[in-house]
N, CA, C and O atoms as CSV, one atom per row, in Angstrom:
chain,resi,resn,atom,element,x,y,z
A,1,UNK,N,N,-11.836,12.250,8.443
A,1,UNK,CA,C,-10.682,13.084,8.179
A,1,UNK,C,C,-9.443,12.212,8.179
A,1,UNK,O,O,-9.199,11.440,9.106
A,2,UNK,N,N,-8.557,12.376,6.962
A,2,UNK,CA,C,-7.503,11.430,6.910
A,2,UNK,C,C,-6.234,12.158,8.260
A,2,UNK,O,O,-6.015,13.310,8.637
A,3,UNK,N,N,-5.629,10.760,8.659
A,3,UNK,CA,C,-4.520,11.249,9.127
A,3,UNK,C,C,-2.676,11.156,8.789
A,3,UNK,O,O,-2.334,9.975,8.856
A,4,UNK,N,N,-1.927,11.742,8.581
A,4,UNK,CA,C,-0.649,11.530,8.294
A,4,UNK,C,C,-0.315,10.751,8.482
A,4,UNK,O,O,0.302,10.893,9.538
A,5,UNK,N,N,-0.221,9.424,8.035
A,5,UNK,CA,C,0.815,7.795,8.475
A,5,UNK,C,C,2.375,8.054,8.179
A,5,UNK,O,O,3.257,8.171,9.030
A,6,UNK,N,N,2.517,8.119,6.780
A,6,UNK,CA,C,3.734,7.880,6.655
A,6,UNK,C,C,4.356,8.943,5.707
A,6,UNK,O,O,3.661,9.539,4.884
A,7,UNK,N,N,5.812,9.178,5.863
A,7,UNK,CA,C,6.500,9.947,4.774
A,7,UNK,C,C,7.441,9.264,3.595
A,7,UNK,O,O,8.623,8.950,3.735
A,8,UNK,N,N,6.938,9.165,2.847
A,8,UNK,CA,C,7.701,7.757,1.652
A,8,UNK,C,C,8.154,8.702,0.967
A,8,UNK,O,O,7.579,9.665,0.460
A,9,UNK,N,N,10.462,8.026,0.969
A,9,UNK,CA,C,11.068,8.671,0.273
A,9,UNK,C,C,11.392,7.407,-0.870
A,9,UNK,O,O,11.707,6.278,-0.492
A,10,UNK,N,N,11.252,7.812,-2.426
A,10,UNK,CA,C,11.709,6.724,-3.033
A,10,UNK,C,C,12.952,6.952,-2.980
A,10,UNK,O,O,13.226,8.040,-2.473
A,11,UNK,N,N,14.053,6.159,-3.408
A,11,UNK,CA,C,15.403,5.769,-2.508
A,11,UNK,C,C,15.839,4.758,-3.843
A,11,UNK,O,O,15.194,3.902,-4.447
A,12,UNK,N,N,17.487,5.365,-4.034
A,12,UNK,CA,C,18.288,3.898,-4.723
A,12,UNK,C,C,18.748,2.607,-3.436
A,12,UNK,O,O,18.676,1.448,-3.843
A,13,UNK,N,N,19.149,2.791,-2.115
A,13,UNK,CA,C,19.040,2.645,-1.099
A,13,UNK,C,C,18.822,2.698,-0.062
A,13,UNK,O,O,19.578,3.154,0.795
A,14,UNK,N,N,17.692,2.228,0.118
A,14,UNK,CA,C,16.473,2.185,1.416
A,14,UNK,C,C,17.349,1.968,2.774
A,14,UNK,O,O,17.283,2.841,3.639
A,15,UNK,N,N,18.180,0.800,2.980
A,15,UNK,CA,C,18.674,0.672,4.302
A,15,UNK,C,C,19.516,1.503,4.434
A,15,UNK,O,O,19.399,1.957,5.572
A,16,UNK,N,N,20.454,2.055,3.822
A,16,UNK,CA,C,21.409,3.333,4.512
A,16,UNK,C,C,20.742,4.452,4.880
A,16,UNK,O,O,20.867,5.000,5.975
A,17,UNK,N,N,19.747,4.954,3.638
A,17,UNK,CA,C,19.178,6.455,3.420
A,17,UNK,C,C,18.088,6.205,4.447
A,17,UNK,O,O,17.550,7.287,4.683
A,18,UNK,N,N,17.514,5.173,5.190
A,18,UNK,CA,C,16.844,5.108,6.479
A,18,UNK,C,C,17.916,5.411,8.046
A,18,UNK,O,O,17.838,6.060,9.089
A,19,UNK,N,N,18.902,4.446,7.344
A,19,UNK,CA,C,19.850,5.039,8.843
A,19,UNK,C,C,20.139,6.586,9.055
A,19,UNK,O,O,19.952,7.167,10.124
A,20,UNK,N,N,20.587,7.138,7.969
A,20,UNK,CA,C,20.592,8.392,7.522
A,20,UNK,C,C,19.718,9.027,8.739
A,20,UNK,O,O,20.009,9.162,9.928
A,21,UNK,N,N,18.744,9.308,8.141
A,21,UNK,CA,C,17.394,9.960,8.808
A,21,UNK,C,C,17.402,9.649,10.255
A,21,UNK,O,O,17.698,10.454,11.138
A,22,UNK,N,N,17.067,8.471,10.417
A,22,UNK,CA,C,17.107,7.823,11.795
A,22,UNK,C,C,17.995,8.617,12.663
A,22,UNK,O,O,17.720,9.131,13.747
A,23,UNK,N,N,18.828,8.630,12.173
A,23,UNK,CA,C,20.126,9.302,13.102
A,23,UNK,C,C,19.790,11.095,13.042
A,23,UNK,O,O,20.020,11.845,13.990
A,24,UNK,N,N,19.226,11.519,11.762
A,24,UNK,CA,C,19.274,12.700,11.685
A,24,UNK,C,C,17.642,13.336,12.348
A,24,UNK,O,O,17.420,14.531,12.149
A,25,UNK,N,N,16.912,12.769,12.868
A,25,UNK,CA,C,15.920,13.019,13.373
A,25,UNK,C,C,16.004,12.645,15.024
A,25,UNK,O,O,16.239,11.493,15.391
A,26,UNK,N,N,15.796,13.685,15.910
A,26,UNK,CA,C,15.395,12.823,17.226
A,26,UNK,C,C,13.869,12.478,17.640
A,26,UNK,O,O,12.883,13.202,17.499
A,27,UNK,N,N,13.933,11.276,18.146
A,27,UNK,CA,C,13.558,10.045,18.575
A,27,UNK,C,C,12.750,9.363,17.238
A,27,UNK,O,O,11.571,9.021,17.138
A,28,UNK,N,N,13.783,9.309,16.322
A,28,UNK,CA,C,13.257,8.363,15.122
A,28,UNK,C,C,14.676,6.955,15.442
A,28,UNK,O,O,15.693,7.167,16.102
A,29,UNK,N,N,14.306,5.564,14.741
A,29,UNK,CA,C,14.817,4.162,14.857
A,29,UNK,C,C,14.542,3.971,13.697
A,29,UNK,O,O,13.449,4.234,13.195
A,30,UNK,N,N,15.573,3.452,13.074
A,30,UNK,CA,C,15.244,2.176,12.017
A,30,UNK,C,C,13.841,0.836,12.493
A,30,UNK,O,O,14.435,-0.086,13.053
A,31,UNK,N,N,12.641,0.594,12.437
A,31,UNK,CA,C,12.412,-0.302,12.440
A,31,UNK,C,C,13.208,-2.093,13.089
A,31,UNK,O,O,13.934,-2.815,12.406
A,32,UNK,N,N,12.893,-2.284,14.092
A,32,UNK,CA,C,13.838,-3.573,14.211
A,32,UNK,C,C,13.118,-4.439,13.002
A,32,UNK,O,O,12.131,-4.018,12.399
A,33,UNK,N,N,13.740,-5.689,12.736
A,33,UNK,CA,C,13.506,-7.000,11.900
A,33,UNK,C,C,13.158,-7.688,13.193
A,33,UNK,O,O,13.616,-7.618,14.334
A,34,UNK,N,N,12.162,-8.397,12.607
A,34,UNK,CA,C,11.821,-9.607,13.899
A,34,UNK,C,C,12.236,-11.126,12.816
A,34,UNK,O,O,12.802,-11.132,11.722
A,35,UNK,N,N,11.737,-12.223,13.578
A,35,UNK,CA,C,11.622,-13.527,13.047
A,35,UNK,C,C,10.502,-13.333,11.709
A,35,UNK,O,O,11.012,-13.607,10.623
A,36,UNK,N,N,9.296,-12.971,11.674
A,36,UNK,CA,C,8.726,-12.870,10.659
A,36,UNK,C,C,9.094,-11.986,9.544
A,36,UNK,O,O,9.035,-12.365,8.374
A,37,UNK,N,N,9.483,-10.778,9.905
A,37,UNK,CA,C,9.900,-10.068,8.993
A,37,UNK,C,C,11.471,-10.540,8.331
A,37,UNK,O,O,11.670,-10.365,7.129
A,38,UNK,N,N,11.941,-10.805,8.718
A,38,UNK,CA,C,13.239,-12.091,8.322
A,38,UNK,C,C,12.970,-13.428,7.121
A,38,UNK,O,O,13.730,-13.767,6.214
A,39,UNK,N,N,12.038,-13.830,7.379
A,39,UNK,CA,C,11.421,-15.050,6.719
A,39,UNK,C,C,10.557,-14.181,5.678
A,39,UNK,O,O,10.639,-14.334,4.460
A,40,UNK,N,N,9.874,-13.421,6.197
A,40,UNK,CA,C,9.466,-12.411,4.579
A,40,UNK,C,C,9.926,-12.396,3.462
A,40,UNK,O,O,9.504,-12.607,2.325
A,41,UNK,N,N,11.298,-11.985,4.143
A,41,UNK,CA,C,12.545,-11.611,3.144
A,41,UNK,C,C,13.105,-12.786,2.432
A,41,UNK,O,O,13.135,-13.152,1.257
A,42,UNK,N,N,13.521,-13.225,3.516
A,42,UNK,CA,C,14.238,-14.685,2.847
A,42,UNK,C,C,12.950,-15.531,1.943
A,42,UNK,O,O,13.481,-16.346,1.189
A,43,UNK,N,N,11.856,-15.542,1.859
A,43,UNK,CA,C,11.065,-15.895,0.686
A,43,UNK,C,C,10.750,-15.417,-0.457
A,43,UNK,O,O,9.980,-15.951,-1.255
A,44,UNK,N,N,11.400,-14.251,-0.621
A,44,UNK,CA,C,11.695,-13.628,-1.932
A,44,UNK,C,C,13.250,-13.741,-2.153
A,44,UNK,O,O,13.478,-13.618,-3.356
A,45,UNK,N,N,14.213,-13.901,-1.543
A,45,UNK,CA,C,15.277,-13.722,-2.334
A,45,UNK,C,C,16.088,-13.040,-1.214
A,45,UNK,O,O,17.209,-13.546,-1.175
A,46,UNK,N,N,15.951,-12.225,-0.437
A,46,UNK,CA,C,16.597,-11.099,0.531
A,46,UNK,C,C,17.550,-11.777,1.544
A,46,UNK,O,O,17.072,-11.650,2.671
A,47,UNK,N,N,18.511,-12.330,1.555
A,47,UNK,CA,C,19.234,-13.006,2.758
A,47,UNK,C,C,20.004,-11.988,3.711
A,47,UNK,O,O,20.318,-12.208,4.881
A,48,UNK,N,N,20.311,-10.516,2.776
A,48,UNK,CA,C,20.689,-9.319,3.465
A,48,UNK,C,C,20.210,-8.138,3.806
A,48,UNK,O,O,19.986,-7.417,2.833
A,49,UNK,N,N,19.875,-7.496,5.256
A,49,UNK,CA,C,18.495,-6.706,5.458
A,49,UNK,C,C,19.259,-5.235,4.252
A,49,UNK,O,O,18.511,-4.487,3.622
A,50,UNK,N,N,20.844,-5.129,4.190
A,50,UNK,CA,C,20.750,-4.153,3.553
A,50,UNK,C,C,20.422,-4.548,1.844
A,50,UNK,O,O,20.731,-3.632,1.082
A,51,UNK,N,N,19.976,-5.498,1.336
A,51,UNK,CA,C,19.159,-5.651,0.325
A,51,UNK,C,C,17.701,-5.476,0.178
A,51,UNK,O,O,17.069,-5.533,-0.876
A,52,UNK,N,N,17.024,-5.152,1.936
A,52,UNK,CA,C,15.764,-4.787,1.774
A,52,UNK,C,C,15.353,-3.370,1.323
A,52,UNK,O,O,15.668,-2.248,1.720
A,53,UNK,N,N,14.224,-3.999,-0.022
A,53,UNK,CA,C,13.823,-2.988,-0.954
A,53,UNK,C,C,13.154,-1.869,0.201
A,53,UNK,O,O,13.162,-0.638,0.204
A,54,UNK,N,N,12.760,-2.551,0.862
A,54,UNK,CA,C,11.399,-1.445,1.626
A,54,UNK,C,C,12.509,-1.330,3.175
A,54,UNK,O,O,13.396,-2.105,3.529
A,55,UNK,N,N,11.993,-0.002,3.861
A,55,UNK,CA,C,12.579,0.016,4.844
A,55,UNK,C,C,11.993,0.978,6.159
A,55,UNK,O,O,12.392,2.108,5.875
A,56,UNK,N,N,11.625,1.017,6.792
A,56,UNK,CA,C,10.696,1.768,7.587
A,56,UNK,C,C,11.728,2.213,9.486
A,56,UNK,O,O,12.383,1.696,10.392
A,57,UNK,N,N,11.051,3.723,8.913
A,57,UNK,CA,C,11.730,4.739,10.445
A,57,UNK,C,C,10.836,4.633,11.283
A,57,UNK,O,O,9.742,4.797,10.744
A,58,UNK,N,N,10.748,4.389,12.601
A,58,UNK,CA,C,9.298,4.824,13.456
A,58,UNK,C,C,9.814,5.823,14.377
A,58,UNK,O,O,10.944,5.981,14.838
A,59,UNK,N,N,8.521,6.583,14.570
A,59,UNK,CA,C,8.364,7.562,15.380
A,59,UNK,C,C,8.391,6.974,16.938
A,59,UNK,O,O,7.341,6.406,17.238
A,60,UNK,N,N,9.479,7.012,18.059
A,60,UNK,CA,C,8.972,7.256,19.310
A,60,UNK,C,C,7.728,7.634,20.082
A,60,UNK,O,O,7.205,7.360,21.162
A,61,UNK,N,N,7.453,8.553,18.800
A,61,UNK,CA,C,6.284,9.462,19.686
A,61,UNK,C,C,4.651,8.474,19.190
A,61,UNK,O,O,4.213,8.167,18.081
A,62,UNK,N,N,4.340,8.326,20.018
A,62,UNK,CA,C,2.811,7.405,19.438
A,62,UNK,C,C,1.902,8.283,18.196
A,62,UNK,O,O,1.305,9.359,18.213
A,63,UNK,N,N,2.018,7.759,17.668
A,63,UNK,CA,C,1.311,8.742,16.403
A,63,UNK,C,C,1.787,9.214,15.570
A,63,UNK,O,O,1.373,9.447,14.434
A,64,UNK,N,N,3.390,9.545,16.390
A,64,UNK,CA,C,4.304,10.124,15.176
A,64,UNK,C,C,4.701,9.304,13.931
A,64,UNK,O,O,5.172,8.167,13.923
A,65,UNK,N,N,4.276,10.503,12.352
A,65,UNK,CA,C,4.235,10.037,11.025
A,65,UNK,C,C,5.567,9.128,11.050
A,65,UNK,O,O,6.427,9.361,11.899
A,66,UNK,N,N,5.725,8.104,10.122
A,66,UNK,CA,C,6.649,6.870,10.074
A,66,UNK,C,C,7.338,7.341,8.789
A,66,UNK,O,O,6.618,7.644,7.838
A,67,UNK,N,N,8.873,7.441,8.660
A,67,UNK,CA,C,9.434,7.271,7.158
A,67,UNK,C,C,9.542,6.208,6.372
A,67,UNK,O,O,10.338,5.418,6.881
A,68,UNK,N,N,9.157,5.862,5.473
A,68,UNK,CA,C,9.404,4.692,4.829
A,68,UNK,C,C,10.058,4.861,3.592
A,68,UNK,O,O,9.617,5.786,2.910
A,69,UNK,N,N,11.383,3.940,2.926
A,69,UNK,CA,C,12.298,4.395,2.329
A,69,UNK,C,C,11.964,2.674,1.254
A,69,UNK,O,O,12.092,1.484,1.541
A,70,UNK,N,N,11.446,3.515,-0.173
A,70,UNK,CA,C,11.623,2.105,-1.091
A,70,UNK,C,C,12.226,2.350,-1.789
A,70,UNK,O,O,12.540,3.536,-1.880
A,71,UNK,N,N,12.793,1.329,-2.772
A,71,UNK,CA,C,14.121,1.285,-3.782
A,71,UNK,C,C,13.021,1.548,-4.978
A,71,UNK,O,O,11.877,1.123,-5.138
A,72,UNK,N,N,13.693,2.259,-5.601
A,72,UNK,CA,C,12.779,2.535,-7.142
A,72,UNK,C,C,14.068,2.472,-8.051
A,72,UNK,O,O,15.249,2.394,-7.712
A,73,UNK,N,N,13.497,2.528,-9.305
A,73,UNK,CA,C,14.777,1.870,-9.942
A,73,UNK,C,C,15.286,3.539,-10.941
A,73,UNK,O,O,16.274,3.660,-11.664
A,74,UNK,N,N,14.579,4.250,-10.734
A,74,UNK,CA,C,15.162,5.498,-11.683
A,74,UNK,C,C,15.658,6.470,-10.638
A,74,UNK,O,O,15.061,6.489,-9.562
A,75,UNK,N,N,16.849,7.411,-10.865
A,75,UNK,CA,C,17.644,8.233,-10.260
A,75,UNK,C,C,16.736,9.489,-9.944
A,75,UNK,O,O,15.732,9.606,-10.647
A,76,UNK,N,N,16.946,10.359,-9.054
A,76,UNK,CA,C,16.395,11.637,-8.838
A,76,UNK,C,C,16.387,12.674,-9.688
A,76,UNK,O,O,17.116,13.519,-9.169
A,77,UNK,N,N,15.966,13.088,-10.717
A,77,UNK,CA,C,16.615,13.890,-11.217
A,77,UNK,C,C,16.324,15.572,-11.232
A,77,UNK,O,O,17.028,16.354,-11.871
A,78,UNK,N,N,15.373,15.901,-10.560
A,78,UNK,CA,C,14.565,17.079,-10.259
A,78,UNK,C,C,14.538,17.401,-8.976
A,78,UNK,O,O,14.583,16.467,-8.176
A,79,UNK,N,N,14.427,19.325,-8.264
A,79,UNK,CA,C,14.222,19.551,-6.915
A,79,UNK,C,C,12.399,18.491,-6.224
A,79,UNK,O,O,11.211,18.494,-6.547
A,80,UNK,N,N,13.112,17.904,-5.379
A,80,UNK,CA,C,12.098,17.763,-4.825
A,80,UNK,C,C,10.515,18.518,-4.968
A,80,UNK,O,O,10.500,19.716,-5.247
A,81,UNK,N,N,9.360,17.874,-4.794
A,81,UNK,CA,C,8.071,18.090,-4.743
A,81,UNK,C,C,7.895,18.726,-3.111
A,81,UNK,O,O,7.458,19.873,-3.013
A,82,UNK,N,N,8.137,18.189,-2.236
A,82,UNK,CA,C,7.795,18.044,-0.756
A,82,UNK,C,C,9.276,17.583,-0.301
A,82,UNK,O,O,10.053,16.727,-0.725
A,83,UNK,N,N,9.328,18.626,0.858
A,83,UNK,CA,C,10.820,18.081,1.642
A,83,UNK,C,C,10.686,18.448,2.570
A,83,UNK,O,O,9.922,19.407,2.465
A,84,UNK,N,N,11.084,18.236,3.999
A,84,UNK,CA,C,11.450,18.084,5.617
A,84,UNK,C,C,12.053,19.527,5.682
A,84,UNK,O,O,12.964,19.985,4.992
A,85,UNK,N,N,11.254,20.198,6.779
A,85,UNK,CA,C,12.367,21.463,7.310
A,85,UNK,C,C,12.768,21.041,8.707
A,85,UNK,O,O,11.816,20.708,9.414
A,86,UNK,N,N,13.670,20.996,9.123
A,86,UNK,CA,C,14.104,20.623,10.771
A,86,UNK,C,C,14.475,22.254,11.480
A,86,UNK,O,O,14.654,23.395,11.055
A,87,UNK,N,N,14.465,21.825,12.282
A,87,UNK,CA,C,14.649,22.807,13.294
A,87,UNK,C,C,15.580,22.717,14.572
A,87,UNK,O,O,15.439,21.604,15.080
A,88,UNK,N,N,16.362,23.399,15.176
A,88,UNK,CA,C,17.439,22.524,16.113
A,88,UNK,C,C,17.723,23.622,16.830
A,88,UNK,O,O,17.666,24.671,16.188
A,89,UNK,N,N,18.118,23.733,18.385
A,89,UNK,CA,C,18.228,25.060,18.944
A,89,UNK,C,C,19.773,25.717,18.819
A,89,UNK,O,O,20.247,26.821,19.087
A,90,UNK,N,N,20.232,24.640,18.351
A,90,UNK,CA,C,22.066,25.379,17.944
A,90,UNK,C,C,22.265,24.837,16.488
A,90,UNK,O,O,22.749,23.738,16.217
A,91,UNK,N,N,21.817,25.780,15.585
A,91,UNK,CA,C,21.757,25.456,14.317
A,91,UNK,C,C,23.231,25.195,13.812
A,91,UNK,O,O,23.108,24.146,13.180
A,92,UNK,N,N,24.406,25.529,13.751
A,92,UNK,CA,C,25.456,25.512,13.477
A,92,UNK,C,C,26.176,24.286,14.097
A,92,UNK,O,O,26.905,23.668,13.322
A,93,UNK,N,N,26.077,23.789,15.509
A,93,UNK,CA,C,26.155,22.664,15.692
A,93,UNK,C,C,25.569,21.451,15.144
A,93,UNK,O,O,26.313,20.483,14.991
A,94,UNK,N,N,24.101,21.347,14.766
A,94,UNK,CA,C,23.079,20.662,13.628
A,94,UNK,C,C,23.593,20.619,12.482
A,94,UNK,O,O,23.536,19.574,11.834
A,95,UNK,N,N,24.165,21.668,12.021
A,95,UNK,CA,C,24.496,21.451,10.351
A,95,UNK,C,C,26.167,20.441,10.289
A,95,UNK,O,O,26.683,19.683,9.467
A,96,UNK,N,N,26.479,20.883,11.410
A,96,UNK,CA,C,27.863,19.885,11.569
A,96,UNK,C,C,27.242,18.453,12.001
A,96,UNK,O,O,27.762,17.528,11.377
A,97,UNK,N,N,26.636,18.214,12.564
A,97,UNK,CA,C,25.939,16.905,12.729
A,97,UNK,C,C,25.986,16.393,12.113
A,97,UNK,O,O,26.670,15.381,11.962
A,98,UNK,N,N,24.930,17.106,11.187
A,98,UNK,CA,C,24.203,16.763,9.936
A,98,UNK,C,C,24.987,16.243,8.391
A,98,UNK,O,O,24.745,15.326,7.607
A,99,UNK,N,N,25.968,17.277,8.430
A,99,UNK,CA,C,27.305,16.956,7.520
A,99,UNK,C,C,28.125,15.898,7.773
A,99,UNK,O,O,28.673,15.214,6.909
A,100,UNK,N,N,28.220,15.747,9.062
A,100,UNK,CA,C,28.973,14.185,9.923
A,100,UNK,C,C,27.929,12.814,9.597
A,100,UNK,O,O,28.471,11.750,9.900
A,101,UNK,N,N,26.559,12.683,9.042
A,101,UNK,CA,C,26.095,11.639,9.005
A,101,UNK,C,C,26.126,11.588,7.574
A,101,UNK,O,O,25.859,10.512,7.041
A,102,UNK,N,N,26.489,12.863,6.670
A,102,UNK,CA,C,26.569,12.209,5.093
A,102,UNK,C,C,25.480,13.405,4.303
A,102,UNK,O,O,24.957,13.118,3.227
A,103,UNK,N,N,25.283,14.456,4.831
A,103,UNK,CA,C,24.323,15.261,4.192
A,103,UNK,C,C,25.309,16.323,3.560
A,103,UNK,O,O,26.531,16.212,3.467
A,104,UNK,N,N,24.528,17.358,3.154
A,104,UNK,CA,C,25.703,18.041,2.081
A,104,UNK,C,C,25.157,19.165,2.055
A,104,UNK,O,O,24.004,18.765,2.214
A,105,UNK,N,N,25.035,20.532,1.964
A,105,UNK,CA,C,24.878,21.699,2.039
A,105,UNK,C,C,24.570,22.016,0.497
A,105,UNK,O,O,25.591,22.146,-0.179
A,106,UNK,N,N,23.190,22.183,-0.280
A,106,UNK,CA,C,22.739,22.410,-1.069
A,106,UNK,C,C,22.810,24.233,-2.101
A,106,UNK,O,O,22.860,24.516,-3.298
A,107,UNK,N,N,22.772,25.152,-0.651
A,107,UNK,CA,C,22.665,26.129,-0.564
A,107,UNK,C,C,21.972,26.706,0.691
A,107,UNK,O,O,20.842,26.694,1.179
A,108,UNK,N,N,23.359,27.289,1.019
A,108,UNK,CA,C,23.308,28.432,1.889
A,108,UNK,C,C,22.874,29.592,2.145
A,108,UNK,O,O,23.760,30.431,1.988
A,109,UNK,N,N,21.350,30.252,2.655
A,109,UNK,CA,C,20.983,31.311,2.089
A,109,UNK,C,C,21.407,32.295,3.228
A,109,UNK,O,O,20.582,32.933,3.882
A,110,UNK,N,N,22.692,32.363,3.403
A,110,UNK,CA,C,22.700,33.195,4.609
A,110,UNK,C,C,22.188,34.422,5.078
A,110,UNK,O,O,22.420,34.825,6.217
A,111,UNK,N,N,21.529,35.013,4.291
A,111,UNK,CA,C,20.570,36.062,4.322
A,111,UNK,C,C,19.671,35.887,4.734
A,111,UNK,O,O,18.952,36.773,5.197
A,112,UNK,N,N,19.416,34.752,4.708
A,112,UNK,CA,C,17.713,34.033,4.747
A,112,UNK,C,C,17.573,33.215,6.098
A,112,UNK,O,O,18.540,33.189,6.859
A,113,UNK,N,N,16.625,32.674,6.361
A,113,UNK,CA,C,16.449,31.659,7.536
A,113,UNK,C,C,16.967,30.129,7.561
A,113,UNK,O,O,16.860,29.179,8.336
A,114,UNK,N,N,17.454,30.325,6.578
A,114,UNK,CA,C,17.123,28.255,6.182
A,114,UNK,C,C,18.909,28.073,5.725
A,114,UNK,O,O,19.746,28.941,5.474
A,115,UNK,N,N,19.004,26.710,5.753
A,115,UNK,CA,C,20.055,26.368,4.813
A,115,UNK,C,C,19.670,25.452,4.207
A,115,UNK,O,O,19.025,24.798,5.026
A,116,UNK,N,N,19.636,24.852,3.073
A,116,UNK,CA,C,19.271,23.965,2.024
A,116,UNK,C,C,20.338,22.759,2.108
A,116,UNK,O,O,21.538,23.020,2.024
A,117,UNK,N,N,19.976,21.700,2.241
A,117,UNK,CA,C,20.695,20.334,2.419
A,117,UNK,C,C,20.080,19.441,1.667
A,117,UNK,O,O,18.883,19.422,1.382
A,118,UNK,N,N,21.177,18.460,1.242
A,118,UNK,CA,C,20.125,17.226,0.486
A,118,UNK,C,C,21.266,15.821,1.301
A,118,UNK,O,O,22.485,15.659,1.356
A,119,UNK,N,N,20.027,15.016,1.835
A,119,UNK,CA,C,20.426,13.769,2.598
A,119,UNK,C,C,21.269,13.273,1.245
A,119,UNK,O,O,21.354,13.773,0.124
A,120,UNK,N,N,21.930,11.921,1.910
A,120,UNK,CA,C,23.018,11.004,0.946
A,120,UNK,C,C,22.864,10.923,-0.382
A,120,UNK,O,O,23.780,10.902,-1.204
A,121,UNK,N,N,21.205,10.857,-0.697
A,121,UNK,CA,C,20.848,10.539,-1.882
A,121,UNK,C,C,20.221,11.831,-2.828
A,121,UNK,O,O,19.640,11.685,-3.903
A,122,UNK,N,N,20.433,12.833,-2.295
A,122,UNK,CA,C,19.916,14.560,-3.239
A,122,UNK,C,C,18.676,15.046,-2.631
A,122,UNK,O,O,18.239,15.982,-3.300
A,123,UNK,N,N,17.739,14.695,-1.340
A,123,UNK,CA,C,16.690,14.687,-1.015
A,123,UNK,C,C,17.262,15.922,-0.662
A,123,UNK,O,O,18.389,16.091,-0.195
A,124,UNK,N,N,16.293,16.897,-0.951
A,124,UNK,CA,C,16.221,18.581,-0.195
A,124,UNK,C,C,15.892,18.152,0.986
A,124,UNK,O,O,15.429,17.034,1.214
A,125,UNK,N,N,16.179,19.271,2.040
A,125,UNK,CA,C,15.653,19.467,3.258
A,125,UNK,C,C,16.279,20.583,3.729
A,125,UNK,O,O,17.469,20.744,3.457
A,126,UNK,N,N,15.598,21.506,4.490
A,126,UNK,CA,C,15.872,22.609,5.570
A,126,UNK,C,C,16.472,22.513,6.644
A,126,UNK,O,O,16.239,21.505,7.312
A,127,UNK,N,N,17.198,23.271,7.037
A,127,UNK,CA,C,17.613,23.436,8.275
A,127,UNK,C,C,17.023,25.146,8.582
A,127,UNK,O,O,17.178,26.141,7.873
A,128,UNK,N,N,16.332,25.008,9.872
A,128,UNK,CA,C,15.794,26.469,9.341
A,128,UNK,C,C,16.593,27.001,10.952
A,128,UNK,O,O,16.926,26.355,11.945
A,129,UNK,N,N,16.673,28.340,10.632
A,129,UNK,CA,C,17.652,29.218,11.222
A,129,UNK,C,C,16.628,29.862,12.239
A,129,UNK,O,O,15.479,30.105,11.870
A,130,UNK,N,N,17.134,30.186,13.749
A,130,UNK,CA,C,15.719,30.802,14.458
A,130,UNK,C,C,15.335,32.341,13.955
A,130,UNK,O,O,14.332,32.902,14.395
């Protein structure tokens, strides 16, 4: 039986639209860079980590699925396939958070449970209402 590894967003920029998340998820991190992963880079060309194509979130939690954010070279141009619903116990405080790290209010269904957000780069995601 397969298990969930990772959530891969393709991305015009991997290192911000990872901080993004990072910040907008609790107990998610950007990935540190070590010495090897440094020299990786710098053997292709990369002397700046925010030029790294690939970019990886880890989960705190042991097991918990990993985001990984690669640079693709064509723009978004369609609603998402698959997107993140979050959940937060003071939703209205969350969406101000959330707006404070660079996200944007897609649609508001105030009738409904959810509010519709898309991270820096147009990615849908939920905020769902209790």
């Amino acid at each position: 039986m397969a298990a969930l590894a990772d959530i891969v967003f393709d991305c015009a920029r991997p290192a911000s639209l990872a901080r993004f998340w990072a910040a907008a998820l609790d107990g998610y991190q950007v990935a540190p860079y070590d010495d090897e992963e440094l020299a990786r880079l710098h053997s292709i060309g990369i002397t700046d980590v925010e030029d790294d194509p690939t970019v990886l979130v880890e989960s705190s939690v042991s097991g918990g699925p990993r985001l990984w954010f690669q640079r693709v070279p064509e723009p978004k141009h369609v609603k998402n396939r698959v997107h993140l619903d979050l959940r937060a116990d003071n939703v209205d405080e969350e969406l101000d958070r959330l707006l404070g790290l660079g996200a944007h209010v897609f649609d508001d269904q105030a009738n409904r449970d959810v509010v519709v957000l898309q991270d820096p780069e147009g990615n849908e995601f939920c905020l769902l209402r209790p």
